[in-house]
C-alpha positions in Angstrom: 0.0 0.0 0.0 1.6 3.5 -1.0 1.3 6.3 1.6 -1.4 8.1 -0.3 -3.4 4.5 -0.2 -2.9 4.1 3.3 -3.7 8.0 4.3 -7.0 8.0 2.8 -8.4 4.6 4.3 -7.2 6.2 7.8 -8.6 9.4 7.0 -12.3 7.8 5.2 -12.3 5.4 8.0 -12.6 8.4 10.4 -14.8 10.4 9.0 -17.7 7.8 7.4 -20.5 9.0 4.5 -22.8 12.0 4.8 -23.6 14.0 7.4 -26.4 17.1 7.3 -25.7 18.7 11.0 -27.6 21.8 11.3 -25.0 24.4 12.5 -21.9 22.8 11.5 -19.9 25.3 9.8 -19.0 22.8 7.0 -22.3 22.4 6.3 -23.4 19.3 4.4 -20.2 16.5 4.4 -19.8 13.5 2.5 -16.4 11.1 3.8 -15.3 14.6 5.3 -15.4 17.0 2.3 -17.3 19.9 2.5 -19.8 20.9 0.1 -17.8 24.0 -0.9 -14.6 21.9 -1.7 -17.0 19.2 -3.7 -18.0 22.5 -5.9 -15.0 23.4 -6.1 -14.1 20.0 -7.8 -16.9 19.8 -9.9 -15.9 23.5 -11.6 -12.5 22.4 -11.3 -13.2 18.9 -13.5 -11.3 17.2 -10.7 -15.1 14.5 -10.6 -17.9 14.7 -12.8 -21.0 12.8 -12.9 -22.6 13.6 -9.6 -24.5 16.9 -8.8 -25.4 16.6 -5.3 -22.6 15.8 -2.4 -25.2 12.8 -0.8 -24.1 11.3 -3.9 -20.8 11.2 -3.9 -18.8 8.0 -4.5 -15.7 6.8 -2.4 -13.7 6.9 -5.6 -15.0 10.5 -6.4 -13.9 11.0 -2.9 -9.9 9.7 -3.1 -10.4 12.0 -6.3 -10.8 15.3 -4.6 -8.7 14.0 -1.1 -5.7 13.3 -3.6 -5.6 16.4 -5.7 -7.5 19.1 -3.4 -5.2 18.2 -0.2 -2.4 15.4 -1.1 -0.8 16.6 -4.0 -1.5 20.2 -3.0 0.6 19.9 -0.2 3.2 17.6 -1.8 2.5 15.2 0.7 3.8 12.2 -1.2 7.8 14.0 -0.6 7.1 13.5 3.3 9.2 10.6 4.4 7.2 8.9 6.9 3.6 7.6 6.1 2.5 8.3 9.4 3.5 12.1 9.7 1.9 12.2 5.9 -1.1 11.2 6.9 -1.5 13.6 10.1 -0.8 15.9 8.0 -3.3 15.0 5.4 -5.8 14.0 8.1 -5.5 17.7 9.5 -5.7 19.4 6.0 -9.2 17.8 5.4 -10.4 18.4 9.1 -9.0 21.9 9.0 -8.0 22.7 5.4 -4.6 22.6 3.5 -3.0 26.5 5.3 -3.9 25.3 8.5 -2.6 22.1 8.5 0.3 23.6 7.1 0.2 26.3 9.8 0.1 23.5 12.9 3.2 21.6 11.1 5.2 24.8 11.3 4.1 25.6 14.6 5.0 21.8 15.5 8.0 22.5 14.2 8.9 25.3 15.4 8.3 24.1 19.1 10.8 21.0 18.3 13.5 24.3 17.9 13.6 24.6 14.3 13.8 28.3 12.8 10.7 28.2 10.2 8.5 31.4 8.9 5.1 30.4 10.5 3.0 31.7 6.9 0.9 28.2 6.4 3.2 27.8 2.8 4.1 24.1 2.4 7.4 25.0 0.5 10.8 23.3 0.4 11.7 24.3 3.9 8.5 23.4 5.8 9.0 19.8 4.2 12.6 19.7 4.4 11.9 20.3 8.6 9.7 17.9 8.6 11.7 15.1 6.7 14.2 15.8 9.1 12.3 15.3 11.6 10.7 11.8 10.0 14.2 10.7 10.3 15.6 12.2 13.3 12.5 11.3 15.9 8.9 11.1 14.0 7.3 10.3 17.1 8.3 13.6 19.0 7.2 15.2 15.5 4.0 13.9 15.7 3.4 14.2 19.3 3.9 17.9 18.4 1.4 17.7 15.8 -0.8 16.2 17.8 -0.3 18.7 20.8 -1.2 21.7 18.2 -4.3 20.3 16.9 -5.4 19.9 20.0 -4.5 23.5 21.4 -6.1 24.7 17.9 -9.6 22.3 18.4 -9.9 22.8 22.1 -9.9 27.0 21.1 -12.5 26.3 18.3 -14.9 24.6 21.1 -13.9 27.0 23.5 -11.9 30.0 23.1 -12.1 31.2 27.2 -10.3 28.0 27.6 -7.0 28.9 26.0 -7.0 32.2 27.2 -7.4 31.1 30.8 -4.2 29.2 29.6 -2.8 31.9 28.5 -3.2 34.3 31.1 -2.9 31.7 34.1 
């Protein structure tokens, strides 16, 4: 199984079919993807054949996850499938500059010197393929520990400024 391969069946097997929550700010969902970034495929030519998201196939799906987030962030340069796949899990939870954002933050904490500008560009990967070899766990312990600061301020943003502020 390539990384890609093995990124999306952790990432579908997370996030399951369609979902209609009134007050969800993504609105209507299908295997995670939002019904703006399924219109955006469908004006892009990135899937055709389907007009409403309920519809929406789990090939159609790897379609848009693979060009819309993968390949967009060059994901398939990163040298460990795991940190790939946070990475790419993140990007379609939060979207490609955030998940980009929370990598440079990550790596900034693990004392690299990295523009924090949510721009997955040569540096930003080469950090983090340094880091795939040097210690991926303490990489993605730092992923982990960002996503969680960023989540826990989306549910509740008195939370992390009681942090904050002590």
């Amino acid at each position: 199984m390539d990384a890609f391969d093995y990124a999306f069946n952790k990432t579908l097997g997370l996030e399951g079919g369609y979902a209609d929550v009134p007050g969800d700010r993504g609105g209507r969902t299908n295997y995670g993807i939002t019904e703006k970034t399924f219109h955006t495929a469908l004006e892009r030519g990135i899937i055709s054949g389907v007009f409403d998201i309920r519809d929406l196939t789990t090939a159609q799906a790897k379609t848009i996850y693979q060009t819309q987030y993968w390949f967009t962030l060059d994901l398939q340069t990163v040298k460990d499938i795991s940190i790939a796949a946070e990475i790419f899990d993140t990007a379609v939870n939060s979207g490609t500059r955030k998940a980009v954002l929370i990598a440079q933050l990550a790596l900034d904490y693990l004392g690299e010197t990295i523009k924090i500008d949510g721009y997955m560009g040569q540096i930003t990967l080469g950090f983090s393929n340094k880091w795939c070899q040097k210690d991926p766990r303490a990489l993605m312990v730092a992923l982990n520990g960002i996503q969680f600061i960023h989540f826990c301020a989306i549910v509740d943003t008195g939370l992390i400024d009681g942090i904050v502020n002590g």
